[in-house]
C-alpha positions in Angstrom: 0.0 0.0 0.0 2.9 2.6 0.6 4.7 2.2 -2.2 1.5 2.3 -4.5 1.1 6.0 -2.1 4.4 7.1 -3.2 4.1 5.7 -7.0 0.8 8.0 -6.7 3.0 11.3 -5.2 5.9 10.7 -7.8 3.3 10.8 -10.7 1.1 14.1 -8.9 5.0 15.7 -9.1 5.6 14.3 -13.0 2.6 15.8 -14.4 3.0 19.3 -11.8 6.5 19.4 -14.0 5.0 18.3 -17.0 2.8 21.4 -17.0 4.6 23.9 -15.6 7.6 23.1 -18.6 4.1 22.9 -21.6 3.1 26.7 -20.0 6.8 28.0 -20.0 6.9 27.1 -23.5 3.3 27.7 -25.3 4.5 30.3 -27.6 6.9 27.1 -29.0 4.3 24.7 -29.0 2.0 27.1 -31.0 4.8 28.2 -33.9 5.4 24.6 -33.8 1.6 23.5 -34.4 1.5 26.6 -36.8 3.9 25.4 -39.1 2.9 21.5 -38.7 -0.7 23.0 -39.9 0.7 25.1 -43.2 2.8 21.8 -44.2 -0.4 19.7 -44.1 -2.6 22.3 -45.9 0.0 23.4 -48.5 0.0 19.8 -50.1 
């Protein structure tokens, strides 16, 4: 039972990291998904 607690916390502090790191770099991530788009549409 303890370690499935602490499996629990570490994942709680992987996805806390996760998005803090996505919000830090959502100006990135939307160039990124900006030029993904105008590759797909250009064809």
């Amino acid at each position: 039972m303890e370690l499935f607690l602490i499996l629990k916390i570490i994942f709680v502090i992987g996805v806390a990291i996760a998005l803090y790191a996505v919000a830090r770099n959502l100006d990135i991530i939307r160039i990124i998904l900006i030029y993904w788009k105008d590759l797909i549409l250009r064809k």
